[in-house]
C-alpha positions as CSV (number, residue, x, y, z in Angstrom):
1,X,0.0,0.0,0.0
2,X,1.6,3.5,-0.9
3,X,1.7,6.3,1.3
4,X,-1.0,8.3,-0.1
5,X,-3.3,5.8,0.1
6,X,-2.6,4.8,3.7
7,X,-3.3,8.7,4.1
8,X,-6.3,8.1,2.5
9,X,-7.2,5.3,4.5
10,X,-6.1,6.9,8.1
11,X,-8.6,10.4,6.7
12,X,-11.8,8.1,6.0
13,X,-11.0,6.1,9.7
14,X,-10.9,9.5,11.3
15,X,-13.9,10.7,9.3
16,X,-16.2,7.4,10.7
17,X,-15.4,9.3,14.0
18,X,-17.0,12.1,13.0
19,X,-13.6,14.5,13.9
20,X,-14.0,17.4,13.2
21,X,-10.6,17.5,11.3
22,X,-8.9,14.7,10.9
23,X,-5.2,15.8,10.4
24,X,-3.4,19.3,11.8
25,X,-2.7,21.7,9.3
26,X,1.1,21.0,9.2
27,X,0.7,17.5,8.1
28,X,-1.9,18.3,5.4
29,X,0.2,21.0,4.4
30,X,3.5,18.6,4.2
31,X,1.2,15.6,2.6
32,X,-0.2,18.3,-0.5
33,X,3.6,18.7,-0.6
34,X,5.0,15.0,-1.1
35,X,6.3,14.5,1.8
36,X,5.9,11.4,3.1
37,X,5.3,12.0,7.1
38,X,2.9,9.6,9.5
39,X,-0.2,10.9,10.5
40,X,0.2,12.5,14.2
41,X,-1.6,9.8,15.5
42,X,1.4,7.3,14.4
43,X,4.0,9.4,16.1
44,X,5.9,9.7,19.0
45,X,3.7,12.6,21.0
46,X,7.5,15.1,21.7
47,X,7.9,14.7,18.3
48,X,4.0,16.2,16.8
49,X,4.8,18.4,19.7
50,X,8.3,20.0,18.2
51,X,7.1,20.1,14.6
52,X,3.9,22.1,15.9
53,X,5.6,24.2,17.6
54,X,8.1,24.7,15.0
55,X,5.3,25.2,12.8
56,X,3.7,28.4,15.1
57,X,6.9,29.6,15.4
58,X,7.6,30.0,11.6
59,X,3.7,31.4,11.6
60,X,4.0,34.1,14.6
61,X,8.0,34.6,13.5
62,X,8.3,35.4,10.1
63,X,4.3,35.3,8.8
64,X,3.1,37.3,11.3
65,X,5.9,40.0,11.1
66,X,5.5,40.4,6.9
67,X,1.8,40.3,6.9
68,X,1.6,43.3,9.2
69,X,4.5,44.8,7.0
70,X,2.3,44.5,3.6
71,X,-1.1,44.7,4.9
72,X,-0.9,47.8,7.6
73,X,2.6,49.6,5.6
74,X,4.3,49.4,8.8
75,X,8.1,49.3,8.5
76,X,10.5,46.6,10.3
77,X,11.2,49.0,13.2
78,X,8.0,49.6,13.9
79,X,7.4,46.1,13.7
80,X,10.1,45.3,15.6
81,X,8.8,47.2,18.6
82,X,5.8,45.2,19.1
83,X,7.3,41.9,18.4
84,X,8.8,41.7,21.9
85,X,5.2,41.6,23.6
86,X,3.6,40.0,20.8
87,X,5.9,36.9,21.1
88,X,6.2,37.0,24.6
89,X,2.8,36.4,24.5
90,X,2.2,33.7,21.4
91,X,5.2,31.8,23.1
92,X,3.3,30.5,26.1
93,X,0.3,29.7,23.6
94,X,2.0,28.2,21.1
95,X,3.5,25.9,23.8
96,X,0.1,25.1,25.7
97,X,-1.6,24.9,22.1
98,X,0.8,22.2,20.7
99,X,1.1,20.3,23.8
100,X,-2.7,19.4,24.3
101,X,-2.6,18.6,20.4
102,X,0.2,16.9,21.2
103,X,-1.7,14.8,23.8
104,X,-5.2,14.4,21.7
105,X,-3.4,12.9,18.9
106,X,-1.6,10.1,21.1
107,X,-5.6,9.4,22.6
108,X,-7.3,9.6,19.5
109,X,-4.3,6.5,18.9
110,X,-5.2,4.6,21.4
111,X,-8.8,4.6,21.1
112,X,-8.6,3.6,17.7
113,X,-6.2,0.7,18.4
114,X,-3.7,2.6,15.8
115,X,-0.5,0.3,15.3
116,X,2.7,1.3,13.5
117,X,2.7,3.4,10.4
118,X,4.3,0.7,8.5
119,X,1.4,-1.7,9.3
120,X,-1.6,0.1,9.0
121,X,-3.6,-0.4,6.5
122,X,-1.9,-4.1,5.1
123,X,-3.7,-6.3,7.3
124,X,-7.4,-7.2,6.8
125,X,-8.9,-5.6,9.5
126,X,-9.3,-2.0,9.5
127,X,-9.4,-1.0,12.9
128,X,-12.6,1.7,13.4
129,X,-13.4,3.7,16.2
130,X,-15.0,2.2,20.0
131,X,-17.7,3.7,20.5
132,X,-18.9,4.5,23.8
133,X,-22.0,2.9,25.8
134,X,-24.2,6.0,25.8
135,X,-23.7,6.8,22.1
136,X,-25.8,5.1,19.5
């Protein structure tokens, strides 16, 4: 099975779950680009952790800074002056953001039984999501 369509696969289990998205925007980003990266839920958890921070870092970093730059005319001093609190603040919510992404990803593993990367999606059994007493 290739990589896309294991992607395929893992988007269509996530959808029976009714998620209401079924992949961070990093990884659909990287998987519209080629790269061939597990889904988060197939991860180590430190690891989706660093690449989403490293992801809102790039975003409030460098994004955020020529957006204002283009959009408002401002110039990279006066950018530069509000950068300090602005990051100061985004740093601390990029962190808490990431980590509890971090964490639903490795749940959302375990409650849908998700082995290895290399071995989802060969066997005959698809695993699909528990579903809980109270839900029909």
């Amino acid at each position: 099975m290739t990589h896309e369509e294991k992607v395929a696969l893992f988007l269509a289990t996530m959808a029976q779950d009714r998620a209401r998205t079924t992949a961070p925007l990093p990884w659909l980003l990287l998987w519209k680009l080629r790269i061939k990266i597990p889904p988060p839920e197939f991860m180590n958890p430190l690891l989706v952790f660093t690449i989403l921070l490293l992801f809102l870092a790039f975003f409030f970093v460098v994004c955020t800074p020529v957006i204002v730059m283009v959009f408002a005319g401002w110039t990279l001093s006066e950018v530069g002056a509000i950068a300090a609190p602005f990051l100061s603040l985004m740093l601390p919510i990029s962190v808490f953001g990431a980590g509890f992404a971090a964490f639903f990803a490795d749940a959302r593993a375990r409650k849908h039984g998700f082995g290895s990367w290399d071995e989802f999606g060969n066997s005959a059994v698809i695993p699909t999501p528990h579903r809980s007493h109270g839900s029909p």
